[in-house]
Wavefront OBJ file of the C-alpha trace (Angstrom):
o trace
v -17.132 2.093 7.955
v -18.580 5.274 5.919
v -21.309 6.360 4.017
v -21.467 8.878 1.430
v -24.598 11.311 1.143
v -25.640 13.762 -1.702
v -24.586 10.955 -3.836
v -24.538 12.200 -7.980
v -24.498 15.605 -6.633
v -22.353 18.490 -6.292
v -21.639 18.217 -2.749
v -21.751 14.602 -1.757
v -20.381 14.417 1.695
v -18.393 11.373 3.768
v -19.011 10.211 7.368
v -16.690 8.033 9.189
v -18.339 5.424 11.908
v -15.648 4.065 13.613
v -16.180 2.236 17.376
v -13.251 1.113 19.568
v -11.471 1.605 22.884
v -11.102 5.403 21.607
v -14.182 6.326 21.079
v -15.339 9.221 20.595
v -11.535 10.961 20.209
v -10.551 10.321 16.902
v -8.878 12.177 14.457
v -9.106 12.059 10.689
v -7.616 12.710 7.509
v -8.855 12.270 3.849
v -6.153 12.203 1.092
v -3.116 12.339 3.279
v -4.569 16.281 4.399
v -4.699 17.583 7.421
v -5.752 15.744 10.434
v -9.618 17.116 11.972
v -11.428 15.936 14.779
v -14.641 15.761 12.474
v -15.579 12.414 11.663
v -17.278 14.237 8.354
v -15.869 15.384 5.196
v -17.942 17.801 2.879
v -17.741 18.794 -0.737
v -15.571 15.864 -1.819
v -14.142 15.465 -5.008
v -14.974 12.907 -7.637
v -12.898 9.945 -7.717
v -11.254 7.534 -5.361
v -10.112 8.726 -1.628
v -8.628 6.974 0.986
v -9.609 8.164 5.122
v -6.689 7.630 7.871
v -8.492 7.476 11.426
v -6.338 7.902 14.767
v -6.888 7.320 18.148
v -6.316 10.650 19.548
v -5.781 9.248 23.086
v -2.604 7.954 22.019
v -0.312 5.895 24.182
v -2.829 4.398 26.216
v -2.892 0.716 26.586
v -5.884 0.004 24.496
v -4.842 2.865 22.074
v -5.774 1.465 18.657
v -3.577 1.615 15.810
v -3.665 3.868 12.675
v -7.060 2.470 10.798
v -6.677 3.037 6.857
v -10.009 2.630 4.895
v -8.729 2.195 0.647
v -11.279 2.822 -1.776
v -14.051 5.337 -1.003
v -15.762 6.188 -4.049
v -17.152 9.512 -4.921
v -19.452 9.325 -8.236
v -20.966 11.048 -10.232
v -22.982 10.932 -13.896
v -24.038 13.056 -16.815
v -27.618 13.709 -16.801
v -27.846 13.220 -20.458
v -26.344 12.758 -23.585
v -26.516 13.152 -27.033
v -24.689 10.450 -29.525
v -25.129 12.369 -32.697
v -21.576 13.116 -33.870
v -21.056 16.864 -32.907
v -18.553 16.600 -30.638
v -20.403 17.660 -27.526
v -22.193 15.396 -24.994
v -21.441 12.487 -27.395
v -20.774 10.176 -24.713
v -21.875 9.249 -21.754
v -20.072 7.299 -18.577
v -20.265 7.154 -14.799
v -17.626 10.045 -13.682
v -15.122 8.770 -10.911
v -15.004 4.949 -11.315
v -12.123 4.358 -13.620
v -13.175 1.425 -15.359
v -16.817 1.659 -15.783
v -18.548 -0.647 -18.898
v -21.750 0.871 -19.388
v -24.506 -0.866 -21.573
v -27.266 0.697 -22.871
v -29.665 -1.115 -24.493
l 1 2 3 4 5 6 7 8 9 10 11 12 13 14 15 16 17 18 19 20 21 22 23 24 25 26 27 28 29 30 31 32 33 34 35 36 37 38 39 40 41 42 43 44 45 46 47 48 49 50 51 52 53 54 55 56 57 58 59 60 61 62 63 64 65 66 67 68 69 70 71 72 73 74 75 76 77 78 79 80 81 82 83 84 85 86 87 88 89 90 91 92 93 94 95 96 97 98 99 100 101 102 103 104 105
C-alpha cells in the first residue's frame, strides 16, 4: 500500500508499505525513474503516478516478483475562485483527477 502526506499542498509526499519475504530490501521507482532504496518519494507532482517495488534480494527462492501499484493520485485545489467573467480565476476544479464533476451548490 501507500499513503500520501501534505495532501493539497506544495510538497505532498508518498510512502510505500510493502511486507513480504524481502523485507526490508526493496527497491523503488516512481514513473518508470530511477530505482532508490527509499521507500519515500517527496515533492511529487500533481497527477496520476504509478510505483514499481523490487525485491532487492533477487534470486532467492522466496524472492517476490516485480509489485506494480496503478493509480496513485496526487491532488491538489484552488483555494478560491472568482466566477465573474474576467478571465482570471473564473473556474474552479480539483487539479490532478482528470475527470472531476464538481457541484457547488
Amino acid at each position: 500500500g501507500y499513503t500520501v502526506t501534505g495532501a493539497f499542498s506544495d510538497t505532498q509526499v508518498i510512502t510505500v508499505t510493502v511486507e513480504g519475504y524481502g523485507a526490508p530490501d526493496y527497491q523503488y521507482s516512481l514513473d518508470d525513474g530511477p530505482r532508490q532504496d527509499s521507500n519515500v518519494f517527496e515533492g511529487v507532482s500533481m497527477g496520476t503516478h504509478v510505483i514499481h517495488v523490487w525485491d532487492a534480494k533477487g534470486n532467492i527462492a522466496y524472492s517476490c516478483e516485480e509489485l506494480v501499484i496503478n493509480e496513485v493520485y496526487i491532488i491538489d485545489y484552488p483555494h478560491y475562485f472568482t466566477p465573474n467573467g474576467d478571465g482570471i480565476h473564473d473556474t474552479w476544479n480539483v487539479v490532478g483527477l482528470d475527470e472531476a464533476k464538481i457541484f457547488i451548490f
